[in-house]
N, C-alpha and C positions, 0 to 999 in steps of 0.2 A: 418291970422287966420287958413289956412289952413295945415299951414306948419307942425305944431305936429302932425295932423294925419296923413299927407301923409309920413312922415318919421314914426310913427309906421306902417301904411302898409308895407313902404318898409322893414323896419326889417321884421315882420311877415312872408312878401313873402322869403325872406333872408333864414329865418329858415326854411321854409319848403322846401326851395330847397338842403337845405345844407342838410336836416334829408332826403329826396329824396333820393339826390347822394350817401348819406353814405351807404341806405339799397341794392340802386342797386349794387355801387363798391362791399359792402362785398359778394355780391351775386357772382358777376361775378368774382371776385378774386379768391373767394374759389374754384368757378366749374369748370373756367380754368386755374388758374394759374396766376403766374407773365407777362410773356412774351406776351402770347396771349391777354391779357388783354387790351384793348386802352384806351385813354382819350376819342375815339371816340364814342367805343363803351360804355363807360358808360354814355358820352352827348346824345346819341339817347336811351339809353334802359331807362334813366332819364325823355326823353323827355322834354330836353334843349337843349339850343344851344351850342358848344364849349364856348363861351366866358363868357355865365352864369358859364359854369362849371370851369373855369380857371379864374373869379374872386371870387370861391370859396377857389378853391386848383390850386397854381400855377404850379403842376407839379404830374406824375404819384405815386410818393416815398412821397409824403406831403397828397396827398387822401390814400394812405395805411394806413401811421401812423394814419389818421385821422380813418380809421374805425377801425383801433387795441386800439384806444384809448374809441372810443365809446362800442368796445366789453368790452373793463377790466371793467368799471365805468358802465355799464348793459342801457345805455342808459342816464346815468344820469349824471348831468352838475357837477359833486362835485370831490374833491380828493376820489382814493380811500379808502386814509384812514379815510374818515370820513362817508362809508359806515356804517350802521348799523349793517351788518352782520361781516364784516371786523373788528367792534367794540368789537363783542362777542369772539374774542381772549383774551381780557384782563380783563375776569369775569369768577369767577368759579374758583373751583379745576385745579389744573396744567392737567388729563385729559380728565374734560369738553371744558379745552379750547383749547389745541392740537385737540378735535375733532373740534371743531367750527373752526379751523384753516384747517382742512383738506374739513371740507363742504364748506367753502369761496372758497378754492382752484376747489374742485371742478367742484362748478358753474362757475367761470372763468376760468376754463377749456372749459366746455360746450363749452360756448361763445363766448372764442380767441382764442383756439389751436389752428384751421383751418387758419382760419384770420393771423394768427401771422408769420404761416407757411409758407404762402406766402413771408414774408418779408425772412426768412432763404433761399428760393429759387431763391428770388434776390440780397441777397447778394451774389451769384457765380460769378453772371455778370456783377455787378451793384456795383461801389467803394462806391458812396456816400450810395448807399442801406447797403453795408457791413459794412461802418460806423455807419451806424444810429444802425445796427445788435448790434453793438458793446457797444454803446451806451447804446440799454433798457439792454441789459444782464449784464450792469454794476448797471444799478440802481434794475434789477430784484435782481440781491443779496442786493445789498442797501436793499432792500422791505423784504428779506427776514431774513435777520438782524433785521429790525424795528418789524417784526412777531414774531420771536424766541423772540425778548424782551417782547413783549407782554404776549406767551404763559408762560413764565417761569417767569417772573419779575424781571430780572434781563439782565446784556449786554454776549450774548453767544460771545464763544471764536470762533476763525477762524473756525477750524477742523470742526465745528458743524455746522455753514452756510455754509462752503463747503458740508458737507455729505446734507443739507437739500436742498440745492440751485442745485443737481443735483437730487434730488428726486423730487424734487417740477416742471422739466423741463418740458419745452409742447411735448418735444422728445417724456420721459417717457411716459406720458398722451396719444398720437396719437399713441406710439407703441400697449400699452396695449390694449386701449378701442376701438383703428380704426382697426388695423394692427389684431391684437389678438383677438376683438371682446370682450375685458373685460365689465362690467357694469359698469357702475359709481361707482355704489356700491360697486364693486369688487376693483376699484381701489383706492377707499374710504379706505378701511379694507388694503387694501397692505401700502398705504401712513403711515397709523397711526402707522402702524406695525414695519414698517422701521426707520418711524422718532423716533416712544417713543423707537426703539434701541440705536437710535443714543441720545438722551439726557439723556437714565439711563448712557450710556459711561461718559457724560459731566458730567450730572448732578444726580448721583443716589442719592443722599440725597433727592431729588425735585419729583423722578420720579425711584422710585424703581422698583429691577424686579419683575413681578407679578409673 
């Protein structure tokens, strides 16, 4: 009779250790780095033990992914495409919804640049890290293909998720707003500006010059 609850406690204790590790790793990731960073030091700053924290996340590159996953999806257990905000790309005038595609953009900025950044710096050292690199940057254009269909309603040609798949980059984003010291805001207003360049090229019947 006991058994259901003791297996929802354990889940529960599950979850709050995994949501634990995830706030300390992003923490400790961001402020030192790839390298400096241990599994050790994220078991004591957690307040586990290694063996809680490695039947979380089997290895240092599988707890990264896991907090660059929890930055995109804002904490929340769902695709990103089934965000709400994410959803406001495909309502509206062609640009209301380039803008709701630049404020999605960049609150998940806010959120992952940093975090993400990490993984770019382990990929120098790190093969399987440089794969995994390789990896989101193939589905980040995938993502950003599935967006431009959204914002426009129709399937954008190459040329045009290339020019947006290097505007949309977290590079872009950390040069401007960290390095340069941009606003969000500021880099809101530059995104829109760039992109609705590049889809009057594609698309002027959709998205004429103003």
């Amino acid at each position: 009779m006991t058994r259901p609850y003791n297996s929802a406690v354990r889940a529960e204790n599950a979850a709050r250790n995994r949501a634990r590790v995830i706030e300390v790793a992003t923490r400790l990731f961001s402020d030192q780095g790839w390298v400096t960073t241990t599994m050790a030091d994220v078991a004591k700053a957690a307040d586990l033990t290694r063996q809680t924290l490695y039947q979380q996340f089997p290895n240092k590159l599988a707890l990264l992914d896991g907090c660059i996953d929890i930055a995109l999806s804002d904490g929340r257990s769902v695709p990103v495409r089934d965000l709400p905000d994410y959803r406001l790309m495909g309502s509206g005038a062609p640009d209301e919804r380039l803008a709701a595609a630049a404020r999605w953009l960049c609150g998940a900025h806010q959120r992952s640049a940093v975090i993400q950044h990490v993984l770019d710096q382990a990929a120098v050292t790190d093969g399987e890290a440089a794969a995994r690199l390789r990896e989101r940057e193939h589905n980040r254009r995938d993502e950003v293909r599935w967006a431009l269909g959204l914002v426009t309603g129709t399937a954008p040609d190459d040329r045009l998720v290339d020019e947006v798949w290097l505007l949309a980059s977290r590079r872009q984003w950390l040069i401007l707003v960290v390095d340069r010291a941009w606003t969000p805001a500021e880099w809101t207003d530059w995104f829109i500006a760039h992109t609705r360049a590049a889809l009057t090229r594609s698309q002027p019947w959709r998205f004429p010059r103003s």
